[in-house]
MDTraj code that builds the backbone (N, CA, C; nanometers):
import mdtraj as md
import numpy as np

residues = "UNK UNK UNK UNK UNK UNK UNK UNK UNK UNK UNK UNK UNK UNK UNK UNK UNK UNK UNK UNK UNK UNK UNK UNK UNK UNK UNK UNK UNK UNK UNK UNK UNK UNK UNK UNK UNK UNK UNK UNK UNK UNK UNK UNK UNK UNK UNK UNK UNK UNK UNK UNK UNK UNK UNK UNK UNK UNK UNK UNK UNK UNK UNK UNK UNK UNK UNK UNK UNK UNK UNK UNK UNK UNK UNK UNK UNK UNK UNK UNK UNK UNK UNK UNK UNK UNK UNK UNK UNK UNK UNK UNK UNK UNK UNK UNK UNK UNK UNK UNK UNK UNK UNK UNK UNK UNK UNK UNK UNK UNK UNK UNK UNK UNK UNK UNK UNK UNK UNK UNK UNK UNK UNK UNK UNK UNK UNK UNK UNK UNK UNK UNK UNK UNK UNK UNK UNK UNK UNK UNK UNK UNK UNK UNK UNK UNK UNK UNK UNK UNK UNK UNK UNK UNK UNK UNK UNK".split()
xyz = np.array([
    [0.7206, -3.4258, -0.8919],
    [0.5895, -3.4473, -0.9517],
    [0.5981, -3.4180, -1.1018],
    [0.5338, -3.5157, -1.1459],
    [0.5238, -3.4884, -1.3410],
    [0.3857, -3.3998, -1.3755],
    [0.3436, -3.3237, -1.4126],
    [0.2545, -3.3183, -1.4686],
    [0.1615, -3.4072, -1.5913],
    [0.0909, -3.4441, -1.5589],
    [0.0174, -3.5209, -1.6003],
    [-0.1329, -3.5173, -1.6987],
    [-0.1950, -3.4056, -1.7087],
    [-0.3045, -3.3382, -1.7616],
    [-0.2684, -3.2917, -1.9128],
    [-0.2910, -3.2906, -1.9797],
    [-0.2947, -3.2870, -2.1579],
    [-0.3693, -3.1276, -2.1424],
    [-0.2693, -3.0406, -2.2290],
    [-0.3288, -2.9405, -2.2433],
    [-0.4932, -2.9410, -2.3410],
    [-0.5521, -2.8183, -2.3106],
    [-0.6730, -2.8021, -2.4061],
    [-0.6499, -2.7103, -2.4962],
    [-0.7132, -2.7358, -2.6214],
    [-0.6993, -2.6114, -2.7207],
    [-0.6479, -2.7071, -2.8607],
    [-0.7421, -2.6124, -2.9669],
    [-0.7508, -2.6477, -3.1100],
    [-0.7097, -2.5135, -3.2161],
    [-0.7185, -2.5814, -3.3287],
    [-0.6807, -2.4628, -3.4177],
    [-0.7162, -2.3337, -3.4244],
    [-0.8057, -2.3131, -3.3480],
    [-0.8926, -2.1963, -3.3504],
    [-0.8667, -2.0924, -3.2292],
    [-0.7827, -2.1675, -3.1687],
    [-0.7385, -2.1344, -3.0117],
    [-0.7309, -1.9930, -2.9813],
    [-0.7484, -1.8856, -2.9723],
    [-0.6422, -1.7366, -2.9603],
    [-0.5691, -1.7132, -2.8771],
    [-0.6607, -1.7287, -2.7423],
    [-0.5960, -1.7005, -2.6188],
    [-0.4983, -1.8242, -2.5371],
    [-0.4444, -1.7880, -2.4683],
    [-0.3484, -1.9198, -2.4011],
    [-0.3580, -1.8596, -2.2726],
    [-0.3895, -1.9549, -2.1749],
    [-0.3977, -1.9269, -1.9998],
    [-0.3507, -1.9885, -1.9363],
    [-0.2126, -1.9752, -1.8903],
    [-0.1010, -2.0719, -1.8322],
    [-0.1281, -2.0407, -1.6859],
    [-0.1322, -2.1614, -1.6046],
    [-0.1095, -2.1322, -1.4666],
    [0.0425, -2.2043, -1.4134],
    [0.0596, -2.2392, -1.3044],
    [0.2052, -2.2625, -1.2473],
    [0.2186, -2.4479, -1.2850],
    [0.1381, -2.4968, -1.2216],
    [0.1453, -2.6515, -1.1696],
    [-0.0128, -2.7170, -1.0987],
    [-0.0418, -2.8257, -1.1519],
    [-0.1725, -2.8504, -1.0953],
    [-0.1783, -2.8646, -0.9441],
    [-0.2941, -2.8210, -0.9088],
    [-0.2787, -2.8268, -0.7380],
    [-0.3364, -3.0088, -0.7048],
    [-0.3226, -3.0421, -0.5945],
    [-0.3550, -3.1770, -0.5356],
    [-0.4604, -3.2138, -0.6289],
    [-0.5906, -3.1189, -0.6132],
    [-0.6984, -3.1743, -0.6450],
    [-0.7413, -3.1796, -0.7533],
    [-0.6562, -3.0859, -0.8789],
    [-0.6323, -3.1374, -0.9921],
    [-0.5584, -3.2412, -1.0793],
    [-0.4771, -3.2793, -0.9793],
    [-0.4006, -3.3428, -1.0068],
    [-0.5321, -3.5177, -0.9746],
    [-0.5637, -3.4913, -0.8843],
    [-0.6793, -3.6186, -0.8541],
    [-0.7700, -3.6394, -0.9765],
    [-0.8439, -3.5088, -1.0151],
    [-0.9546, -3.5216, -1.1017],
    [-0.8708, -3.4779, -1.2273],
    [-0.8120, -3.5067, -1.2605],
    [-0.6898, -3.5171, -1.3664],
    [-0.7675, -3.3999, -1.4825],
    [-0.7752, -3.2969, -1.4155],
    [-0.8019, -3.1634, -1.5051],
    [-0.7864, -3.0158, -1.4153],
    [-0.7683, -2.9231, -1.4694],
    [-0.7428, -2.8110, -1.4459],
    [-0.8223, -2.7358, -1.3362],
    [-0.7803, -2.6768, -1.2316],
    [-0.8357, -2.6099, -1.1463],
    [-0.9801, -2.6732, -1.0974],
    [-0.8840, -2.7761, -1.0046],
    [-1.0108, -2.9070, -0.9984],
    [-1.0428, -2.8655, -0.8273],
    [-1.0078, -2.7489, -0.7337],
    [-1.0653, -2.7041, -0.5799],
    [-1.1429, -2.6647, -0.6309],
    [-1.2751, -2.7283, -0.5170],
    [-1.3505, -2.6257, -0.5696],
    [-1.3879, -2.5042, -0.4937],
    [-1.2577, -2.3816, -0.4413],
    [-1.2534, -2.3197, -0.4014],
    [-1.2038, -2.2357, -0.4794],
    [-1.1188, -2.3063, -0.5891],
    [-1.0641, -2.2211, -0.6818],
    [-1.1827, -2.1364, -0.7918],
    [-1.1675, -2.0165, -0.7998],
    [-1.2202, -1.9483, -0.8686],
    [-1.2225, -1.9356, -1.0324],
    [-1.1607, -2.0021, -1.0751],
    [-1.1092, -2.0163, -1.2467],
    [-1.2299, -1.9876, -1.3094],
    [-1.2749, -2.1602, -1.2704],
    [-1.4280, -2.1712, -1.3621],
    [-1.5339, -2.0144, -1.3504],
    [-1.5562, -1.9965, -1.2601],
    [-1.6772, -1.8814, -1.2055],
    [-1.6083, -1.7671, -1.2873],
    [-1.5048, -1.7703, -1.2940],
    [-1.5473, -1.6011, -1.3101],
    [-1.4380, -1.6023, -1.4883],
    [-1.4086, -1.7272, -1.5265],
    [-1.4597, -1.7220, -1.6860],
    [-1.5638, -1.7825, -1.6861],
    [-1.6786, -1.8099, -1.6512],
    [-1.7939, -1.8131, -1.7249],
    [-1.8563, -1.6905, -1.7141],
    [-1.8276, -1.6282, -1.6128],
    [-1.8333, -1.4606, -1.5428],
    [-1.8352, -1.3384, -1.7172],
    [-1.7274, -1.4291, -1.7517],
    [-1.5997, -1.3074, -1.8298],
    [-1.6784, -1.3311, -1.9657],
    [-1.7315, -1.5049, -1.9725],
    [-1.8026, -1.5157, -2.1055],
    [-1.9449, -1.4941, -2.1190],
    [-1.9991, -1.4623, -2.0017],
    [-2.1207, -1.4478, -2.0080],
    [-2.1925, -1.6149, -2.0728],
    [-2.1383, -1.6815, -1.9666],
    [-2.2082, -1.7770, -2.0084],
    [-2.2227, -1.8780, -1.8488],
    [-2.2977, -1.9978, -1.8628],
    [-2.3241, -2.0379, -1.7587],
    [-2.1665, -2.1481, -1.6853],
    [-2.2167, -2.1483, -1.5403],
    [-2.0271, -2.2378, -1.5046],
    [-2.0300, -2.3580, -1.4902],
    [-1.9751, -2.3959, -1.5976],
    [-1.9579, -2.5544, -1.5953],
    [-1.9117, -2.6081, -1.4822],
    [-1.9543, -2.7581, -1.5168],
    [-1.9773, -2.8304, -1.3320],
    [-1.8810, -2.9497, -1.4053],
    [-1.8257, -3.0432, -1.5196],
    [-1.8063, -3.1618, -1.5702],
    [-1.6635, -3.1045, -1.6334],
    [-1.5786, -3.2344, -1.6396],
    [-1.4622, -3.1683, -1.7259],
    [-1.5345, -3.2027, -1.8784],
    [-1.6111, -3.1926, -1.9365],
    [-1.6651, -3.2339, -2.0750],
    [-1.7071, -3.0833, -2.1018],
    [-1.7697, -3.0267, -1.9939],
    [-1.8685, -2.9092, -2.0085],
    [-1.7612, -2.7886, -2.0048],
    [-1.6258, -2.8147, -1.9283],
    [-1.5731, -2.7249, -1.9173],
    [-1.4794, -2.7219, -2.0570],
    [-1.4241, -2.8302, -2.0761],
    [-1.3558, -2.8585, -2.2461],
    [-1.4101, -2.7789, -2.3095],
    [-1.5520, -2.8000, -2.3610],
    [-1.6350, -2.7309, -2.4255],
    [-1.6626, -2.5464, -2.3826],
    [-1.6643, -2.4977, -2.3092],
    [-1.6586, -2.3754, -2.2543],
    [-1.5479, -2.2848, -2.3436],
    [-1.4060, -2.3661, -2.2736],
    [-1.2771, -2.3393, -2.3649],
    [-1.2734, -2.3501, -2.4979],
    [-1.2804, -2.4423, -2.5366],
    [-1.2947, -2.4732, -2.7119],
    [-1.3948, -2.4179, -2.7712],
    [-1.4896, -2.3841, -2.6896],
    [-1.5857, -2.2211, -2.7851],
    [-1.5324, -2.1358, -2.7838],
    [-1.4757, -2.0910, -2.7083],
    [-1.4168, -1.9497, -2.7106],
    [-1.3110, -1.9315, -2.7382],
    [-1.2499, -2.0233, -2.7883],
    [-1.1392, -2.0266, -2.8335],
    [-1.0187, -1.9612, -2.7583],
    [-1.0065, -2.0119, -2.6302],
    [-0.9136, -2.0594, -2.5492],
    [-0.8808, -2.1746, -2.5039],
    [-0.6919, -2.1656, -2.4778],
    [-0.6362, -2.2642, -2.4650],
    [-0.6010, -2.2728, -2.2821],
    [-0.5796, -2.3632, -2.2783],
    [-0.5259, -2.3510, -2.1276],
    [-0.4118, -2.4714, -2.0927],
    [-0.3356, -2.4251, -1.9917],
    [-0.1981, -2.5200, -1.9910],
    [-0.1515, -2.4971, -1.8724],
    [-0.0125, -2.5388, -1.8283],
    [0.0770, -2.5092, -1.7661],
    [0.2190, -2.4472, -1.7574],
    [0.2503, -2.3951, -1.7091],
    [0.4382, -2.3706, -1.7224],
    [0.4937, -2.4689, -1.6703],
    [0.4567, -2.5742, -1.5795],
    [0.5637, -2.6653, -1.5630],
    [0.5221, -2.7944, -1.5908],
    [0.5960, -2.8643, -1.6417],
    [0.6053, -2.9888, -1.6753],
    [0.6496, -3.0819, -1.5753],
    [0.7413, -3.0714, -1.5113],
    [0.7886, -3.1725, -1.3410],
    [0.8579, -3.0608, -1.2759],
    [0.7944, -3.0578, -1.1591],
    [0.8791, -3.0138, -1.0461],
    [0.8968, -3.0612, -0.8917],
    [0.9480, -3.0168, -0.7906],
    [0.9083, -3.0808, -0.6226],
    [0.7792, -2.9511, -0.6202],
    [0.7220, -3.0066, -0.5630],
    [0.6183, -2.9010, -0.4525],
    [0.5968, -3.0110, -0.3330],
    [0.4926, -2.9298, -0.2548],
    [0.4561, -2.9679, -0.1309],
    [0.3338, -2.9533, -0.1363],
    [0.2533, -3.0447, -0.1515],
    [0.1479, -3.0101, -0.1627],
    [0.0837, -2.9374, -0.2808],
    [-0.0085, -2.8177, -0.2425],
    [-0.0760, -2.7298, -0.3830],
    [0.0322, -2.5943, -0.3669],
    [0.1147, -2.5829, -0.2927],
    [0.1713, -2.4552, -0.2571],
    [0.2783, -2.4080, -0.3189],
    [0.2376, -2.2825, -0.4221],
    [0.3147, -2.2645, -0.5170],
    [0.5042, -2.2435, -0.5001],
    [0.4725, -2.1536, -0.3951],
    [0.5794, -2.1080, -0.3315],
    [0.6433, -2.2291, -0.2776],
    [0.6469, -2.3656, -0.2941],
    [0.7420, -2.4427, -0.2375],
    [0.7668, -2.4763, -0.3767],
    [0.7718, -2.4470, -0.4745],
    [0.7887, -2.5389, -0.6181],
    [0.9257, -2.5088, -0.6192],
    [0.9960, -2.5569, -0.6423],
    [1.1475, -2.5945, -0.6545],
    [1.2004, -2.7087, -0.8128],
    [1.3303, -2.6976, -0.8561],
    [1.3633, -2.7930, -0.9930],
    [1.2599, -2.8027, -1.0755],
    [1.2456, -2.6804, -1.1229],
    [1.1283, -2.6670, -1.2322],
    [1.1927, -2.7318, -1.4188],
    [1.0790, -2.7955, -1.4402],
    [1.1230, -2.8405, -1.6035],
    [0.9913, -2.7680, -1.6319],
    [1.0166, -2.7052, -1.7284],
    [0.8829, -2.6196, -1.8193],
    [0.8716, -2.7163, -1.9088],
    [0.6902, -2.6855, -1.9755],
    [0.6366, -2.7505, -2.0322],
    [0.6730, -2.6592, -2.1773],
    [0.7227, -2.7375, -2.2505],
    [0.7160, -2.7097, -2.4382],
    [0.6012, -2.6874, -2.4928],
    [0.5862, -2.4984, -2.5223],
    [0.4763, -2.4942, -2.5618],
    [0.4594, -2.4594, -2.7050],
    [0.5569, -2.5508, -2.7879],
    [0.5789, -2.5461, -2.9503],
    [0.4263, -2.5989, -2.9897],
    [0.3491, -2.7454, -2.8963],
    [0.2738, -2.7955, -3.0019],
    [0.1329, -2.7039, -2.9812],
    [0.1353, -2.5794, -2.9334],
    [0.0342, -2.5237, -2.8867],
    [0.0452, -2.4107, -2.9894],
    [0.1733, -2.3284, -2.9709],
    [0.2229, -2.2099, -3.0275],
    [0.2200, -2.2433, -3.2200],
    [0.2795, -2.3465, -3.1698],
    [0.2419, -2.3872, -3.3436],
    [0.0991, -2.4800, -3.4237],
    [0.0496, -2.5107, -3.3681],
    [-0.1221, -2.5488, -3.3709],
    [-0.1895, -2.5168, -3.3445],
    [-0.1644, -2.3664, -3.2867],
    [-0.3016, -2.2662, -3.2578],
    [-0.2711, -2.1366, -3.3163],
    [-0.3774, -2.0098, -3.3231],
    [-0.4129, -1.9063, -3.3608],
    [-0.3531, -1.8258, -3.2288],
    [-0.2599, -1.8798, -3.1454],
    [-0.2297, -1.8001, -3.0006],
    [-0.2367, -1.6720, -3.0280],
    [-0.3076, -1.5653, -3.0073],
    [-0.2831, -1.3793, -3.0407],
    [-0.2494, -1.3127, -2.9019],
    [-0.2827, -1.4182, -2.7656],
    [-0.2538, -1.3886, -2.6314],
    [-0.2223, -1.4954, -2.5452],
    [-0.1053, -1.4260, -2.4746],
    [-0.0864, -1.5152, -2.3604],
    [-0.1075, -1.4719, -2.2401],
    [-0.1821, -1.5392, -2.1267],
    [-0.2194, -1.5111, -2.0021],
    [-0.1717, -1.5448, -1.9068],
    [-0.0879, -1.4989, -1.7903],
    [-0.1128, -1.6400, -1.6663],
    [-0.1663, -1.6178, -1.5282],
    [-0.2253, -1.7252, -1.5127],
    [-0.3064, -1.6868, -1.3878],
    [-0.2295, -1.7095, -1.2365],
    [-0.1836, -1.5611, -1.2054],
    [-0.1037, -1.5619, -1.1178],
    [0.0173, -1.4742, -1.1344],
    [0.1067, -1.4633, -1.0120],
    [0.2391, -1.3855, -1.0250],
    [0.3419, -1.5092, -1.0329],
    [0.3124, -1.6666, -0.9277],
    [0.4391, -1.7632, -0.9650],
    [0.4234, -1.7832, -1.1302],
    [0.3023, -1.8132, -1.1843],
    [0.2993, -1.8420, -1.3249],
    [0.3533, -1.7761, -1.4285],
    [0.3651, -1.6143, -1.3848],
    [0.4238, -1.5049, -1.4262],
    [0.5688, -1.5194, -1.4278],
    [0.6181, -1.5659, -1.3115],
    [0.7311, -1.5044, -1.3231],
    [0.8404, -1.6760, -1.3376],
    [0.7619, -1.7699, -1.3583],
    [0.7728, -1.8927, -1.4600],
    [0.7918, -1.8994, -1.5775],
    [0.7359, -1.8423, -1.6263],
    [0.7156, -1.7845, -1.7537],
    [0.8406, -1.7145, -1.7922],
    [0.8482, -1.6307, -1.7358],
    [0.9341, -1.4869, -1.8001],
    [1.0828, -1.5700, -1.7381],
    [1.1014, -1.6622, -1.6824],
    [1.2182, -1.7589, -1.6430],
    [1.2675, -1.8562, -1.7417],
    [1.1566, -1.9127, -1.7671],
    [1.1979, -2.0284, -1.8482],
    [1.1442, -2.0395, -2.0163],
    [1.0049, -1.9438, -2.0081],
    [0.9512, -2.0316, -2.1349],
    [0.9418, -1.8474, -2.2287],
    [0.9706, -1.7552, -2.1802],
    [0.9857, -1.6227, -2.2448],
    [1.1190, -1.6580, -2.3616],
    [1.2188, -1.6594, -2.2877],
    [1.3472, -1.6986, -2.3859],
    [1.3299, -1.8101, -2.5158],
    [1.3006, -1.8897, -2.4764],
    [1.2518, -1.9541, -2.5812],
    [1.0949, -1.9364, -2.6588],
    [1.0103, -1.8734, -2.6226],
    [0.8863, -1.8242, -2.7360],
    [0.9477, -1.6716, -2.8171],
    [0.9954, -1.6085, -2.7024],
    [0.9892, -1.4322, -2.7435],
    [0.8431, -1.3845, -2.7754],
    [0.7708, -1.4600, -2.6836],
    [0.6415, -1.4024, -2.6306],
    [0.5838, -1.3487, -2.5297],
    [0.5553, -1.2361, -2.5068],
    [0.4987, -1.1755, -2.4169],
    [0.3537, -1.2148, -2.3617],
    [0.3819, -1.2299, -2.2005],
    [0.2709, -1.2975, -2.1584],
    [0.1956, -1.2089, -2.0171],
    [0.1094, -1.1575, -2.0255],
    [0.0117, -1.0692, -1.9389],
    [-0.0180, -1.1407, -1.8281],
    [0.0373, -1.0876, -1.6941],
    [-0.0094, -1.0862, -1.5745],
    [-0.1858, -1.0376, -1.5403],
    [-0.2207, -1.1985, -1.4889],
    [-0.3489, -1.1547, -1.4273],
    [-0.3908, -1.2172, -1.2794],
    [-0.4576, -1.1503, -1.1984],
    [-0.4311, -1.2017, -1.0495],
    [-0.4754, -1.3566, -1.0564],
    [-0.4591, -1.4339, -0.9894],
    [-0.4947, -1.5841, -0.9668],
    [-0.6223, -1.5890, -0.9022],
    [-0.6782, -1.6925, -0.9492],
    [-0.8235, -1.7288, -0.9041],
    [-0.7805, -1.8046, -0.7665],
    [-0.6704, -1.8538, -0.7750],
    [-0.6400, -1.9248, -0.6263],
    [-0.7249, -1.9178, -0.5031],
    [-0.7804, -1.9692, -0.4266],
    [-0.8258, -1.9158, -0.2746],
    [-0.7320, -1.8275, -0.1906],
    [-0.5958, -1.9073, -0.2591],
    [-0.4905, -1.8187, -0.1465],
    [-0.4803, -1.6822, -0.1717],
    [-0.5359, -1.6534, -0.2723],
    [-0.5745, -1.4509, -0.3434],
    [-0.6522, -1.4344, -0.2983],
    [-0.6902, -1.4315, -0.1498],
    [-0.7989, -1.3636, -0.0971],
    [-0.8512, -1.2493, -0.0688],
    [-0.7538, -1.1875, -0.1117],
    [-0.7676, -0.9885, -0.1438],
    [-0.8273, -0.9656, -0.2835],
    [-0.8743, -1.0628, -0.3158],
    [-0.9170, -1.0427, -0.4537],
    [-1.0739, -1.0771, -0.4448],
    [-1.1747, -1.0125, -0.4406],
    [-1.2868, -1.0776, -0.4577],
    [-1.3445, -1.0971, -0.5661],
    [-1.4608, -1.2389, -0.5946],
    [-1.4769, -1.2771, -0.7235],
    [-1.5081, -1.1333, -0.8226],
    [-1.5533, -1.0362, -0.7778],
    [-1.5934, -0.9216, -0.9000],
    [-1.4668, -0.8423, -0.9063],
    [-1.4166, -0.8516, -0.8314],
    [-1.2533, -0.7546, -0.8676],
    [-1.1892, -0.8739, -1.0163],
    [-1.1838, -1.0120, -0.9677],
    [-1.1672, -1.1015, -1.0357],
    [-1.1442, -1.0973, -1.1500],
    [-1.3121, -1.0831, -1.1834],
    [-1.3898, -1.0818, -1.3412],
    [-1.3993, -0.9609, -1.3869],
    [-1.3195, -0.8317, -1.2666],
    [-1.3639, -0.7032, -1.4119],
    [-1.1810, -0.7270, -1.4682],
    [-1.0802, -0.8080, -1.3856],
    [-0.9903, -0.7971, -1.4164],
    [-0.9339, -0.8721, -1.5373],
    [-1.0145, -0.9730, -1.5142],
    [-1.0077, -1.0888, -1.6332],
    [-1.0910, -1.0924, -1.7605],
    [-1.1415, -0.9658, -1.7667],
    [-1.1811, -0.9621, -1.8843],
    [-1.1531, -0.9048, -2.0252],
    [-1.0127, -0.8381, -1.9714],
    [-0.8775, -0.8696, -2.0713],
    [-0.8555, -0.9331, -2.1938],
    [-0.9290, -1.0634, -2.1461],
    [-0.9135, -1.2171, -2.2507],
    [-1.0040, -1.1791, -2.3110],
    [-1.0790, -1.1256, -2.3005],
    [-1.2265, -1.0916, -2.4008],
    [-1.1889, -1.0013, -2.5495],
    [-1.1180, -0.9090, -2.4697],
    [-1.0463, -0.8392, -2.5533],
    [-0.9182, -0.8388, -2.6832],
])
top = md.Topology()
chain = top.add_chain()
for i, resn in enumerate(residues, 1):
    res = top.add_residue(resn, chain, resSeq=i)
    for name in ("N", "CA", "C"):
        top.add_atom(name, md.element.get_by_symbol(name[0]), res)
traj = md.Trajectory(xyz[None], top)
């Protein structure tokens, strides 16, 4: 699978929020954390105190106020489905035109595969340090949405 979705984020960017690989249903609605079981949206609008976008226009806009970026660590890999743990022949995504066209002051990823993606492939080449935060995933179901959002509010910071 290629990744296919165009990262978000402008000059003003600070934060960066990498997850692993788009799941099925992002990959359909050709934008980011497109289940809508997935928790992403809710609990940053949670984190911004602001209302949760329903449109990928509304959610663009969400990000690009607050000046966060959001992306991926991989660029093509196999999976099976949305399931991280089958991702296999990973190509990371080059995150020069981000790192160098934004204000990046943080990097995030949502999750431990994204984490430890990261610190595999795309650490060696930034020499940036990137903060573990639990995944909004459904499959984090030990996580409830307010454990979530007091955890993710990190990025605020």
């Amino acid at each position: 699978m290629v990744h296919t979705i165009d990262p978000v984020y402008d000059a003003h960017s600070k934060v960066l929020i990498l997850g692993s690989f788009p799941s099925v249903k992002s990959r359909e609605q050709q934008f980011f954390y497109g289940h809508k079981q997935n928790r992403f949206w809710r609990v940053l609008a949670q984190v911004l105190e602001c209302e949760t976008p329903t449109d990928i226009q509304q959610k663009k806009a969400m990000l690009i106020g607050n000046h966060i970026a959001v992306w991926d660590v991989i660029a093509s890999c196999e999976i099976t489905g949305s399931s991280d743990a089958s991702i296999r022949d990973v190509t990371p995504n080059d995150l020069t035109c981000i790192l160098s066209g934004a204000d990046i002051q943080a990097i995030y990823t949502n999750g431990g595969k994204a984490y430890q993606l990261y610190q595999k492939y795309l650490y060696p080449t930034t020499g940036r340090e990137a903060y573990l935060l639990p995944s909004t995933s459904p499959a984090n179901a030990g996580y409830s949405l307010e454990r979530l959002v007091e955890a993710w509010k990190v990025i605020r910071d």
